[in-house]
LOKEFI-223655 format. One record per residue: residue number from 1; x, y, z of N, C-alpha, C, O, CB in turn. Coordinates in steps of 0.05 Angstrom, whole numbers, plus 5000, padded with zeros to 4 digits. Glycine has a CB too. Example, Ala and Ser with C-alpha at 12.3 -4.5 7.8 and 13.67 -1.06 7.14 Angstrom:
% residues 2
1|5264|4886|5156|5246|4910|5156|5264|4934|5156|5285|4934|5169|5226|4911|5181;
2|5257|4955|5142|5273|4979|5143|5258|5001|5157|5268|5023|5161|5282|4988|5114;
***
This chain:
% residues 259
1|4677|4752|5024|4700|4766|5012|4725|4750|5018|4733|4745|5041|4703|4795|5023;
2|4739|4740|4994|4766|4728|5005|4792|4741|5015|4796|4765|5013|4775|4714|4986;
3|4803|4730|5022|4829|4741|5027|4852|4755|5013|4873|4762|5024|4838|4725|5033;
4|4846|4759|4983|4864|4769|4974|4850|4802|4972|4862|4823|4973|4873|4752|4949;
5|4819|4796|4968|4804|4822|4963|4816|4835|4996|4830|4856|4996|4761|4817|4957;
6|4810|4825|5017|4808|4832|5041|4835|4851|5049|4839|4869|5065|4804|4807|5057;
7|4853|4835|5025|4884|4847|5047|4897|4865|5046|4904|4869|5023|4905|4836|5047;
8|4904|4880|5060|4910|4915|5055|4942|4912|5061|4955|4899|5076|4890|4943|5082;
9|4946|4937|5036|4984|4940|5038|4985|4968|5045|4979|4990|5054|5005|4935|5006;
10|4997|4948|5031|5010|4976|5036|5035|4991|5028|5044|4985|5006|5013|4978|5057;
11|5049|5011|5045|5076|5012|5026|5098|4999|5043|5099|5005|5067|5086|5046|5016;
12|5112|4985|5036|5133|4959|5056|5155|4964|5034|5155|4968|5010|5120|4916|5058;
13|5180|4962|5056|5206|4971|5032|5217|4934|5044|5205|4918|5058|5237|5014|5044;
14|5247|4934|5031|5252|4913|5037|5269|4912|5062|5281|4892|5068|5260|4903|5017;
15|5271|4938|5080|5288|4953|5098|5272|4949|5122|5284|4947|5143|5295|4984|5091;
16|5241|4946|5124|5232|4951|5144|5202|4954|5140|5194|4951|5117|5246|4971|5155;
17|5184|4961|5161|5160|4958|5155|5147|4979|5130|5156|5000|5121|5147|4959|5182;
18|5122|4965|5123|5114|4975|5094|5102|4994|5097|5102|5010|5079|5099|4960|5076;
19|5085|5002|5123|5076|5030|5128|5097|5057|5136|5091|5081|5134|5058|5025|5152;
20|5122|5046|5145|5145|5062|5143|5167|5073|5124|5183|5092|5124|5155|5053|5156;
21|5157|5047|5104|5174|5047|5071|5157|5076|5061|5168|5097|5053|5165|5010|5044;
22|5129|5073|5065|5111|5092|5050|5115|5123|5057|5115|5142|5042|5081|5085|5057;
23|5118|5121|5089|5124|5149|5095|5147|5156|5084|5149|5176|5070|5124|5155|5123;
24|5160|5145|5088|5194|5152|5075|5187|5167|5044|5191|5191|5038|5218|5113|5067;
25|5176|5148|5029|5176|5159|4996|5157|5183|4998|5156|5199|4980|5162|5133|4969;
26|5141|5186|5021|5131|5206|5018|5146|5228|5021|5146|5249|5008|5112|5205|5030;
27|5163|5220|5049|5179|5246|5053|5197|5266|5030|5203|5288|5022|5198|5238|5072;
28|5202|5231|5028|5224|5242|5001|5219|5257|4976|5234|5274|4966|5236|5220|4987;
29|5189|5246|4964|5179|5260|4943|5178|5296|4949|5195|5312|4940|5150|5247|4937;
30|5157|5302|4964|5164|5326|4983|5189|5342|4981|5187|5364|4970|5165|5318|5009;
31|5220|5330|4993|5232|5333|4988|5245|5345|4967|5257|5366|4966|5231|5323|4994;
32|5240|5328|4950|5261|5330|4920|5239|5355|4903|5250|5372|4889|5264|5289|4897;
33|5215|5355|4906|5202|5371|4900|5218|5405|4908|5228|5421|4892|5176|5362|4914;
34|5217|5406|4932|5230|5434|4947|5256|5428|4933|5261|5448|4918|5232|5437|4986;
35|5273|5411|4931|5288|5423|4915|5297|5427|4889|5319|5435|4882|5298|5421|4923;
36|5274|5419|4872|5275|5434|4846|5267|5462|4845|5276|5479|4829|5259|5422|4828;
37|5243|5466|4870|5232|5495|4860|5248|5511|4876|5242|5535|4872|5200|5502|4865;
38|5273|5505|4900|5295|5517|4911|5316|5525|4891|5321|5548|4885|5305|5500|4931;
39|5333|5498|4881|5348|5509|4861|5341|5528|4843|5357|5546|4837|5356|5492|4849;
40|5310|5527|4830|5308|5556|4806|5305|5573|4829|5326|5585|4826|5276|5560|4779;
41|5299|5579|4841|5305|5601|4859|5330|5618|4872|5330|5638|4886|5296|5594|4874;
42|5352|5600|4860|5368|5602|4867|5383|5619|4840|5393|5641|4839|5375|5577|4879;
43|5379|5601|4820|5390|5599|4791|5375|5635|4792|5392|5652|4793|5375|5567|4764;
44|5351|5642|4792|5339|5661|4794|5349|5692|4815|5342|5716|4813|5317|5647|4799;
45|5363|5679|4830|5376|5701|4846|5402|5704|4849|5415|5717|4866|5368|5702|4868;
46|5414|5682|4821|5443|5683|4827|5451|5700|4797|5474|5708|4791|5459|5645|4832;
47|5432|5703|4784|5438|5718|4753|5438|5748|4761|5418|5759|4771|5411|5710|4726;
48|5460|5760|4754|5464|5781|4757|5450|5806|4731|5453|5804|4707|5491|5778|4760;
49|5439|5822|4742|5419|5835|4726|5444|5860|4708|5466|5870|4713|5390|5851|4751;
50|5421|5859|4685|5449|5889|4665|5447|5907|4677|5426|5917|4686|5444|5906|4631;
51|5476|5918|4682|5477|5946|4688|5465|5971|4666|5470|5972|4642|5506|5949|4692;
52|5452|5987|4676|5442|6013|4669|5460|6029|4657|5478|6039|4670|5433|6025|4689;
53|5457|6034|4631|5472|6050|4610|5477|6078|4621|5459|6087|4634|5455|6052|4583;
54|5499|6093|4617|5512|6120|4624|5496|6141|4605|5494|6142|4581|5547|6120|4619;
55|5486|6160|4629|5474|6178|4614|5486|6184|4588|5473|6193|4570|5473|6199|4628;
56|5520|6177|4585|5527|6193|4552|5512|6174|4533|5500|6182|4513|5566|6195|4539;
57|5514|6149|4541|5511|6125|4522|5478|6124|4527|5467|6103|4530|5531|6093|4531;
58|5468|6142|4528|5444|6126|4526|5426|6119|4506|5402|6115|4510|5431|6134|4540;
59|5440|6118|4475|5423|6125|4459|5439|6093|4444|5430|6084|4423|5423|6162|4445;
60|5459|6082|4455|5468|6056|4453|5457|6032|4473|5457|6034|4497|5496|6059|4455;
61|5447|6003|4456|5435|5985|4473|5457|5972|4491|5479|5975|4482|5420|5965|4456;
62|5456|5963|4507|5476|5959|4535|5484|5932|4526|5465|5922|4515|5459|5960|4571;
63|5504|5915|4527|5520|5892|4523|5495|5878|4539|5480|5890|4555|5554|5890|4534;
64|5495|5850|4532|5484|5833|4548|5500|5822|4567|5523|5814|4561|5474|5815|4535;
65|5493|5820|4588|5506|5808|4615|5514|5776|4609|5502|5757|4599|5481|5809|4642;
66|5545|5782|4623|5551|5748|4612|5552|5729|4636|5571|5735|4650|5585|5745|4594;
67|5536|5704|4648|5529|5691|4659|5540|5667|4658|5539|5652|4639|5512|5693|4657;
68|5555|5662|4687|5570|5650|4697|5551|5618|4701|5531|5619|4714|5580|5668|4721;
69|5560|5597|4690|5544|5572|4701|5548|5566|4724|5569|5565|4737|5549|5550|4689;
70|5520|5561|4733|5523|5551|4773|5515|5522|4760|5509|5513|4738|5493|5569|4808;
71|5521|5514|4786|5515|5487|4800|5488|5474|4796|5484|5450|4790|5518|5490|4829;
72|5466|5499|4804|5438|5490|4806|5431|5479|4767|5415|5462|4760|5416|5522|4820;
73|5449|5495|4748|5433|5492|4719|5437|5473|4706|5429|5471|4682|5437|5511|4701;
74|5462|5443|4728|5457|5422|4720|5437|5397|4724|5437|5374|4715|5473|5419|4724;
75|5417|5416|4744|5394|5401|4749|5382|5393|4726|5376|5409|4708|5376|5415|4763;
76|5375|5361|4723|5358|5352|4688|5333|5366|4692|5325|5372|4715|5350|5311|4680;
77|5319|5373|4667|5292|5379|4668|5269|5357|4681|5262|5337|4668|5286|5386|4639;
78|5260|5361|4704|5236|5346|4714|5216|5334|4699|5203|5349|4685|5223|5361|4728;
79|5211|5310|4699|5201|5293|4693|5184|5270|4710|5188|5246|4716|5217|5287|4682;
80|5165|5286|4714|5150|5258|4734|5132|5247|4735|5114|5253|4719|5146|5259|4755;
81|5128|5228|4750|5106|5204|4752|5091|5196|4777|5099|5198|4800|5119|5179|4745;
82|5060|5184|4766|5056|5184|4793|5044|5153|4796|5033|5143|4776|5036|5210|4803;
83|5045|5144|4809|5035|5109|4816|5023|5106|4847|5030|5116|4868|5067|5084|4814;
84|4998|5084|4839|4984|5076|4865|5008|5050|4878|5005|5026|4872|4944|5063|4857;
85|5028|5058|4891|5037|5032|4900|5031|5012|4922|5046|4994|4928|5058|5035|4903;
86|5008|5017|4934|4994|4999|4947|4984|4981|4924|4989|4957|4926|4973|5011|4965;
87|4971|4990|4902|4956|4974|4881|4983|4955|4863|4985|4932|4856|4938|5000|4858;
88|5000|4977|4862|5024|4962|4842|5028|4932|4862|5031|4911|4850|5062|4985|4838;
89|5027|4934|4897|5035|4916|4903|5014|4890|4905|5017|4865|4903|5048|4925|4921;
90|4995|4905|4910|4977|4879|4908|4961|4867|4890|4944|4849|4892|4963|4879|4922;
91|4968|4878|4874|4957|4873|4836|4978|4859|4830|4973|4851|4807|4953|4903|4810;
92|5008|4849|4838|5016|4828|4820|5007|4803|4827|4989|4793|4842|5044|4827|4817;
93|5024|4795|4811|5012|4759|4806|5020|4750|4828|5004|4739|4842|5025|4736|4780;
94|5057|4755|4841|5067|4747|4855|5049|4746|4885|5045|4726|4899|5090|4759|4852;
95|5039|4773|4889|5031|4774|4918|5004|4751|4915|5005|4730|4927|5022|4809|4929;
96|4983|4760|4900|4958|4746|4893|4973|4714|4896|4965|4705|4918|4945|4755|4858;
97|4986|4699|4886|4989|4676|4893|4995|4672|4916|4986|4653|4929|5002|4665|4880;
98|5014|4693|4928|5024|4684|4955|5001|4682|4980|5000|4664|4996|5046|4706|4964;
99|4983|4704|4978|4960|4707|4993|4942|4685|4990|4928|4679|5009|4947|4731|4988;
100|4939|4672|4968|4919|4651|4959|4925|4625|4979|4910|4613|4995|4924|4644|4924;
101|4960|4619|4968|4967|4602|4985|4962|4604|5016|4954|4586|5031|4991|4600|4981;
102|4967|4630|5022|4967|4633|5056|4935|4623|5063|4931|4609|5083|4972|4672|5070;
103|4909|4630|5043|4887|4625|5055|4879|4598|5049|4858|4588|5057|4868|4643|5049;
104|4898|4583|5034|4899|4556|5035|4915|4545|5062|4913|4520|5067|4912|4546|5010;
105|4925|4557|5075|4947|4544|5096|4924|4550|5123|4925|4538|5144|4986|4565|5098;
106|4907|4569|5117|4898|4581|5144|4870|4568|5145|4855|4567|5165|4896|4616|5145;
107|4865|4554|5114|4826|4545|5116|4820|4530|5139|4798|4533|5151|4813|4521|5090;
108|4841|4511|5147|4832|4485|5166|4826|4498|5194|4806|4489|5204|4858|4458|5169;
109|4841|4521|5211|4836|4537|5226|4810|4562|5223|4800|4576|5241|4860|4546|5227;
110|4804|4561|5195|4781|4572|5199|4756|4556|5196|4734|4563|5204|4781|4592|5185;
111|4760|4537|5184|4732|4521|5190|4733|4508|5223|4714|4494|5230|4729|4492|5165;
112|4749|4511|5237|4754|4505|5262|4740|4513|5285|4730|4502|5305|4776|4511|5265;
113|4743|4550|5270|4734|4570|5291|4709|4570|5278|4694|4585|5291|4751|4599|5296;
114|4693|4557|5250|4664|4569|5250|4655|4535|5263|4630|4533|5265|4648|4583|5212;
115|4665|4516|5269|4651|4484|5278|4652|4501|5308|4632|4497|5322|4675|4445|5273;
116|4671|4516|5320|4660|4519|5351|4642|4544|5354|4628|4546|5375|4685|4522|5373;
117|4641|4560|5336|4614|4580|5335|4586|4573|5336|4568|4582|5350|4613|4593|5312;
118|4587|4552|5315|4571|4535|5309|4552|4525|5334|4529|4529|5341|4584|4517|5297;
119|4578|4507|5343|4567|4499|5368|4557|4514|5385|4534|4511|5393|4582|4487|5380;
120|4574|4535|5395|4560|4550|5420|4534|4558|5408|4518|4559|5426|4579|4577|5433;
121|4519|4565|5380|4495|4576|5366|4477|4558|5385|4461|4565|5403|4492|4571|5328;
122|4484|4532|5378|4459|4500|5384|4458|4509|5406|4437|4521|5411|4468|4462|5384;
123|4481|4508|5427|4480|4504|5451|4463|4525|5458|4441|4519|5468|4505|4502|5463;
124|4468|4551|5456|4445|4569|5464|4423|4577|5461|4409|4589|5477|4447|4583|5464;
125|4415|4565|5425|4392|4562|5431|4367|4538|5449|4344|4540|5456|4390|4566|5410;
126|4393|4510|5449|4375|4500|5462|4366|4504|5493|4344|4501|5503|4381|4479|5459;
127|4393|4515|5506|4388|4528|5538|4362|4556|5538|4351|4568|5556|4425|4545|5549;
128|4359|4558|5507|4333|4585|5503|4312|4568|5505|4294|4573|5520|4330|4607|5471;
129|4311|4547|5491|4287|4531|5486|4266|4520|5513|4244|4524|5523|4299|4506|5471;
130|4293|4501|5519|4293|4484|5538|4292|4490|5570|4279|4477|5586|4314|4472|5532;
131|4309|4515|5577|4306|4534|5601|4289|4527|5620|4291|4513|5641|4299|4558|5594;
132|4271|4540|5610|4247|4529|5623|4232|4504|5637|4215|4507|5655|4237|4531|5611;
133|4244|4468|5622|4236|4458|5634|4268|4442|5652|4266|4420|5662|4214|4446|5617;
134|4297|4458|5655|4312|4455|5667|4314|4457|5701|4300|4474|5712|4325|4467|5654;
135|4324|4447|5709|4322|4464|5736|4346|4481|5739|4364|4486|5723|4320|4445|5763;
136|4344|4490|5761|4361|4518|5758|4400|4515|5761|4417|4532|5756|4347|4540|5788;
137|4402|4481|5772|4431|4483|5771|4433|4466|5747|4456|4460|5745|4449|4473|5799;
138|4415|4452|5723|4418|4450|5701|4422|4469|5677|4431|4464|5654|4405|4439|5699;
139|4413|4491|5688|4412|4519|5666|4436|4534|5670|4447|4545|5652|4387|4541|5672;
140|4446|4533|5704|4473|4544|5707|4498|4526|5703|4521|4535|5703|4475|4554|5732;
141|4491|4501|5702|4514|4480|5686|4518|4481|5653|4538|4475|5640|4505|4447|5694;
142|4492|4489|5642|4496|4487|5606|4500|4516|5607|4510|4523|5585|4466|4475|5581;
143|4497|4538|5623|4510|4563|5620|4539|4565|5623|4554|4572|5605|4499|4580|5639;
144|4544|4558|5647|4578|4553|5651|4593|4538|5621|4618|4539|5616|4583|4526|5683;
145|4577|4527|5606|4586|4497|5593|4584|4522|5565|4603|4519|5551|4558|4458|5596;
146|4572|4539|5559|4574|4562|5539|4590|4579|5538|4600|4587|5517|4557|4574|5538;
147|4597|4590|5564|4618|4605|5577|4642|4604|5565|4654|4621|5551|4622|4598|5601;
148|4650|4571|5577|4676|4564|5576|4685|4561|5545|4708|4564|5537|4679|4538|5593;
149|4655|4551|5523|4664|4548|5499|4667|4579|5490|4687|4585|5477|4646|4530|5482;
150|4650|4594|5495|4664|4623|5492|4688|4633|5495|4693|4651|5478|4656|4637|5505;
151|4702|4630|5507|4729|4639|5515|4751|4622|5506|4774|4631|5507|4730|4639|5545;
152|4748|4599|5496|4763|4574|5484|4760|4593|5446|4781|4599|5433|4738|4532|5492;
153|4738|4596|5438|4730|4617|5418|4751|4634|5410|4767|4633|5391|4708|4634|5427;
154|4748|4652|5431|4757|4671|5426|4794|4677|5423|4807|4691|5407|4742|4684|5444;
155|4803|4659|5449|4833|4654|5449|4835|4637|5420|4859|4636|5415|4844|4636|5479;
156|4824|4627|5406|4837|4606|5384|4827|4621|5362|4834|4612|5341|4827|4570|5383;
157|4807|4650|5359|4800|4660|5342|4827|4688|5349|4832|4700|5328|4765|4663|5341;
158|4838|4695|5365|4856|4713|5378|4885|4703|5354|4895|4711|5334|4859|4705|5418;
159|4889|4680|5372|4918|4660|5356|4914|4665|5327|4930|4680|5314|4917|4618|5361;
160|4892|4653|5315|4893|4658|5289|4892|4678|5272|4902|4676|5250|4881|4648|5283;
161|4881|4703|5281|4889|4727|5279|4915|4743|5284|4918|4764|5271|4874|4734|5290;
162|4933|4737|5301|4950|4747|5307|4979|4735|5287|4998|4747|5278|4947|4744|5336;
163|4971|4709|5287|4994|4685|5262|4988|4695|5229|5003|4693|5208|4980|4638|5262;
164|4968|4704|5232|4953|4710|5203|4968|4737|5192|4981|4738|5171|4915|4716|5207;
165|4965|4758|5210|4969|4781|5210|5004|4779|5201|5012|4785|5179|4958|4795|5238;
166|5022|4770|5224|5048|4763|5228|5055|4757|5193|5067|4774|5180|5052|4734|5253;
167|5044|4729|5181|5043|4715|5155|5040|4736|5140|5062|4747|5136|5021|4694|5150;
168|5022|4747|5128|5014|4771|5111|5031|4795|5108|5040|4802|5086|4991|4782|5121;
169|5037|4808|5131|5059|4827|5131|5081|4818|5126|5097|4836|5121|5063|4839|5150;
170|5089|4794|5124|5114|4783|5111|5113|4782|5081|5130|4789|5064|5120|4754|5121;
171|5093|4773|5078|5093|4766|5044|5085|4805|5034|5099|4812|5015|5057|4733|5031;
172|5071|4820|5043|5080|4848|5032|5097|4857|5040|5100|4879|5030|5066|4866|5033;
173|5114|4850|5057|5141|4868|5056|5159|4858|5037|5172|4873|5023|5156|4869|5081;
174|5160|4829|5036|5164|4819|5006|5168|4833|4981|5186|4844|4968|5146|4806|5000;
175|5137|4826|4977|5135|4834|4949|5139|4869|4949|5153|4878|4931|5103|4824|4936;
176|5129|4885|4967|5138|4917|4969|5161|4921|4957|5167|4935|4937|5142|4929|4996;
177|5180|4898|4980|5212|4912|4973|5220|4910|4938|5232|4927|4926|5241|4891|4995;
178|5209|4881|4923|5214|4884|4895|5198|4891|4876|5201|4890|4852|5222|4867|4887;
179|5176|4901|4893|5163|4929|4874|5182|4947|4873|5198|4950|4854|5136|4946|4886;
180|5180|4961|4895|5198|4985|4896|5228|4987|4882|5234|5010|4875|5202|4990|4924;
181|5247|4967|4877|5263|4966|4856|5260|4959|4840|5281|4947|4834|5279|4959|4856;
182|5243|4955|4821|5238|4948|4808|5217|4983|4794|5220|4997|4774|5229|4919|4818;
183|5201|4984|4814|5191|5015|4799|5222|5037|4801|5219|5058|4787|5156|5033|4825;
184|5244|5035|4813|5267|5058|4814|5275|5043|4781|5272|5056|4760|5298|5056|4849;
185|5281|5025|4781|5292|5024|4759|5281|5023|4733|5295|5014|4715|5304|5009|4761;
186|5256|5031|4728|5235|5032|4715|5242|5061|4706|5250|5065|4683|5208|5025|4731;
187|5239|5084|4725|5240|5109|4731|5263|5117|4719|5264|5135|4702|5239|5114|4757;
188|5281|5103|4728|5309|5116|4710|5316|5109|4683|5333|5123|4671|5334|5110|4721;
189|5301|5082|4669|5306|5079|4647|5281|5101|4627|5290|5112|4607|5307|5046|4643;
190|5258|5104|4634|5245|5113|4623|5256|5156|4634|5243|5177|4632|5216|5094|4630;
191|5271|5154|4639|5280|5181|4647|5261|5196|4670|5259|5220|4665|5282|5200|4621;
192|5255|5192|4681|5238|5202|4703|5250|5211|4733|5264|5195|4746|5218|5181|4707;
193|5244|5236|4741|5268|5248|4755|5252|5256|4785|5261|5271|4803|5282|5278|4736;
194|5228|5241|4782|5218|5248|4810|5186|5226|4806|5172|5229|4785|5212|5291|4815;
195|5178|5204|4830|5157|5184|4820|5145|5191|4850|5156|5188|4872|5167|5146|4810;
196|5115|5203|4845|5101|5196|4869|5084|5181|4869|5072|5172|4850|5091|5212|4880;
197|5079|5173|4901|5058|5156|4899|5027|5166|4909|5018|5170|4932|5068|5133|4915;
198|5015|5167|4885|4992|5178|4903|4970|5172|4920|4950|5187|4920|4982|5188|4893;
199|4971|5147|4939|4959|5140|4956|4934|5121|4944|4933|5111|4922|4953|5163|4969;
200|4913|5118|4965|4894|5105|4958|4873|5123|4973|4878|5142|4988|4898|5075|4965;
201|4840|5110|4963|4816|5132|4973|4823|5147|4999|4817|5171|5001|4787|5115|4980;
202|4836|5131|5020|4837|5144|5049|4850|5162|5045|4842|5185|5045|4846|5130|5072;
203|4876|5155|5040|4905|5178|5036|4913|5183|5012|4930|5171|4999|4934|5170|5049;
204|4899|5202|5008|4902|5215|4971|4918|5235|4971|4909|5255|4980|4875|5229|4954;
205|4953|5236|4958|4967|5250|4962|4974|5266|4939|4992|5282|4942|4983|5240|4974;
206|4960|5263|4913|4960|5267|4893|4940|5282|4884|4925|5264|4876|4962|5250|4884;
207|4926|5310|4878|4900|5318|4871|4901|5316|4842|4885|5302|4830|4893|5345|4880;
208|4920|5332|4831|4914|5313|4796|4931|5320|4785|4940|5343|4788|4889|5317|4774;
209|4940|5298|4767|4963|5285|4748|4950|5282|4723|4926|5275|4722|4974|5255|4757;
210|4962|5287|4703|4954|5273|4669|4962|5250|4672|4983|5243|4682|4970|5285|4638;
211|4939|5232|4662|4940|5212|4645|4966|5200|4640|4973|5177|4647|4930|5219|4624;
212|4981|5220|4627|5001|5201|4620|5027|5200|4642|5048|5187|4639|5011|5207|4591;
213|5021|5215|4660|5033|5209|4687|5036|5182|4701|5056|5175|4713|5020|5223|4705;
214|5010|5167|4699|5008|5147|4716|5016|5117|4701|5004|5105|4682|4979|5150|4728;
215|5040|5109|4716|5054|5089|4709|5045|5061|4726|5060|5042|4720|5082|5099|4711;
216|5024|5054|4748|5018|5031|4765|5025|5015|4739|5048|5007|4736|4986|5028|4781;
217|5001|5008|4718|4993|4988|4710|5022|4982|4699|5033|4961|4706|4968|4988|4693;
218|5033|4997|4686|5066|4989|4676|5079|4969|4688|5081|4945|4682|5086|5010|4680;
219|5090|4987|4713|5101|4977|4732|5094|4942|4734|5107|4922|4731|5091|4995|4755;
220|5058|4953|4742|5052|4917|4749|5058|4890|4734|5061|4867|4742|5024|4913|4750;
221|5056|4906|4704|5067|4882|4685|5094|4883|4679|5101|4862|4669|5053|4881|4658;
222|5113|4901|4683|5137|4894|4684|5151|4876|4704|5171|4862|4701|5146|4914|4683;
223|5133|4879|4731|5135|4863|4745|5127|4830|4748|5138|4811|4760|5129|4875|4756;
224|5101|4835|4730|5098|4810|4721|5123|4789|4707|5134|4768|4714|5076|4814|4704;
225|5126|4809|4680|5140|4798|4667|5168|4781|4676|5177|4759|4669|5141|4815|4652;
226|5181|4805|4699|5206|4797|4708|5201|4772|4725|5215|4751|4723|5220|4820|4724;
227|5179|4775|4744|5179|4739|4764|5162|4719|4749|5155|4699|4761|5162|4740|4802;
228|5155|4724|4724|5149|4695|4711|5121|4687|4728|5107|4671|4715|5178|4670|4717;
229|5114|4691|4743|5092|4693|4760|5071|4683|4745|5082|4692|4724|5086|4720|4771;
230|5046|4669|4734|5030|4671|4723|4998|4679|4735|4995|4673|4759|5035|4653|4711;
231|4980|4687|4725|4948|4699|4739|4947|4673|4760|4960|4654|4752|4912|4700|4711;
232|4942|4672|4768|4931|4655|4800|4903|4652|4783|4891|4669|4771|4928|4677|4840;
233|4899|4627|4788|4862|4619|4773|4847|4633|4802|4857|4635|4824|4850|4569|4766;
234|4821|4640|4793|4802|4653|4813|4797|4633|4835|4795|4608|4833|4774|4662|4800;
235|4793|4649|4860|4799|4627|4884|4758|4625|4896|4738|4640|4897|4830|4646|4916;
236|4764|4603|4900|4734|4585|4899|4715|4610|4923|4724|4629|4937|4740|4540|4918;
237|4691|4601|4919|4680|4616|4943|4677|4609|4964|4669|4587|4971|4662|4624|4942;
238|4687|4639|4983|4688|4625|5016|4712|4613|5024|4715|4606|5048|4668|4602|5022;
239|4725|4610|5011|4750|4608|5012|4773|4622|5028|4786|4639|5016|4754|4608|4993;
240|4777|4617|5048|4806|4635|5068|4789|4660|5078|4803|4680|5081|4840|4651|5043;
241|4749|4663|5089|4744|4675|5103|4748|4665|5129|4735|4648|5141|4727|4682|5096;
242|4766|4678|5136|4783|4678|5161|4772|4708|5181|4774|4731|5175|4819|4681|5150;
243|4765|4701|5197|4761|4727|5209|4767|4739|5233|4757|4745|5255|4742|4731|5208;
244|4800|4742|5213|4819|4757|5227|4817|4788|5216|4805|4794|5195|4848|4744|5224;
245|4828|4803|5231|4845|4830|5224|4856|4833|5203|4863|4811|5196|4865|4835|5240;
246|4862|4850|5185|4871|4845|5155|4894|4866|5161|4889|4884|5177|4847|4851|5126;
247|4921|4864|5149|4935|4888|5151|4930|4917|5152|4912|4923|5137|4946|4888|5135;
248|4939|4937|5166|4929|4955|5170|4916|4978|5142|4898|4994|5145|4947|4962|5187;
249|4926|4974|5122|4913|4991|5101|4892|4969|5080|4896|4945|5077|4940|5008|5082;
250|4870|4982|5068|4855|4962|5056|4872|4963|5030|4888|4981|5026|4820|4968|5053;
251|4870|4939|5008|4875|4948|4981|4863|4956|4964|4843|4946|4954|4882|4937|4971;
252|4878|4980|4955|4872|4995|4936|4855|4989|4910|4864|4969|4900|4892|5002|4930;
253|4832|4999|4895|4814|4994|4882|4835|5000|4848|4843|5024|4845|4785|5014|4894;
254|4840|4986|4831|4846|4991|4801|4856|5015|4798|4840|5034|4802|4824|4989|4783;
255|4885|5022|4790|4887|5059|4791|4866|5068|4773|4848|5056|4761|4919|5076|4779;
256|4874|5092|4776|4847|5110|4751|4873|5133|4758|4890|5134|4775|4798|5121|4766;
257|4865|5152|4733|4876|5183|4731|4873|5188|4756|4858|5173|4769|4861|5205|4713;
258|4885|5208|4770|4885|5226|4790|4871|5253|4779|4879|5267|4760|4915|5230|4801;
259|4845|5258|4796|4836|5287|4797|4839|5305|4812|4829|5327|4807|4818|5291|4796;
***
């Protein structure tokens, strides 16, 4: 599996980390939610009901009550949307090239760490083989001599994991932050007055939306369109398996409707 399949976003603003950008829009959606269904509640308990006709008059229909405009009844009519923005972010072109490149920058360190894997394999199996006709401070010298390549392993498979990780979360906080303006201003030209995001398989925050709710793929090609970006040709096999840690969320599988 390469590195671009491998790499998990997430939501990254251009303010700060991308798993913190995400909570935020979550909060906020939430938010703005309560207060649409606050304001009609409001609008709903601020209309003053008709007074009850006088026993003389009762055979006359009562004036209609005349209603004062509040505040809340300039709220626009709700309009909303919902988008996978882990997918918006790692479905453009922009990120896909950037990651491609990174597992071009990182190959020579990973064929590094599989030539000393490698080695320690030989080495142990020949101390399996051979054991036997060793003597015993020859078996504890090519043991020590496995050891040490073990631990040489692991610190240079550590480093490269940890530089990798560092690299990656840069380039999605990146591209996050001009997703994310880029989907606000999306939202307001197409009139849309509230955009959630509904997560991916793990964190599904969305149970179901119409069809014509879901704006990812939009988004992704508007985004295309704006950075000129073109498809990244398919990256060879085996290519940038690196085996490091991948950002903390996986990426998201193609949106689909929300059920």
């Amino acid at each position: 599996m390469g590195i671009v399949e491998r790499v998990a976003v997430l939501m990254a603003s251009a303010q700060g980390n991308s798993k913190e950008h995400l909570i935020r829009m979550k909060r906020l959606s939430v938010f703005a939610l309560f207060v649409v269904f606050a304001s009609s509640i409001v609008v709903a308990a601020q209309t003053p009901a008709a007074p009850k006709p006088a026993a003389a008059a009762a055979q006359r229909p009562a004036a209609p009550a005349v209603q004062k405009p509040t505040a809340a009844a300039s709220i626009p009519t709700a309009k909303v949307a919902v988008i996978a923005f882990q997918a918006a972010v790692t479905q453009t072109n922009e990120f896909q090239r950037d990651a491609a490149d990174l597992a071009k920058k990182y190959d020579p360190r990973r064929l590094q760490i599989k030539a000393e894997s490698d080695e320690i394999d030989n080495l142990t199996k020949q101390l399996q083989t051979q054991g036997a006709q060793l003597s015993d401070a020859e078996r504890a010298n090519r043991a020590r001599v496995i050891d040490e390549k073990k631990k040489k392993l692991d610190r240079d498979t550590q480093d490269a994991q940890s530089d990798f990780q560092t690299d990656m979360q840069q380039i999605i906080n990146d591209v996050a932050g001009k997703v994310g303006a880029l989907m606000s201003d999306y939202a307001e030209k197409h009139g849309y007055t509230l955009v959630l995001d509904e997560g991916d398989q793990q964190t599904q925050t969305v149970l179901y939306a119409l069809p014509a709710m879901e704006i990812t793929k939009e988004v992704i090609e508007a985004y295309n369109t704006k950075s000129g970006v073109p498809a990244p040709a398919p990256q060879a096999p085996g290519q940038g398996d690196l085996d490091a840690p991948q950002p903390q969320l996986q990426p998201a599988p193609a949106p689909a409707p929300a059920h």
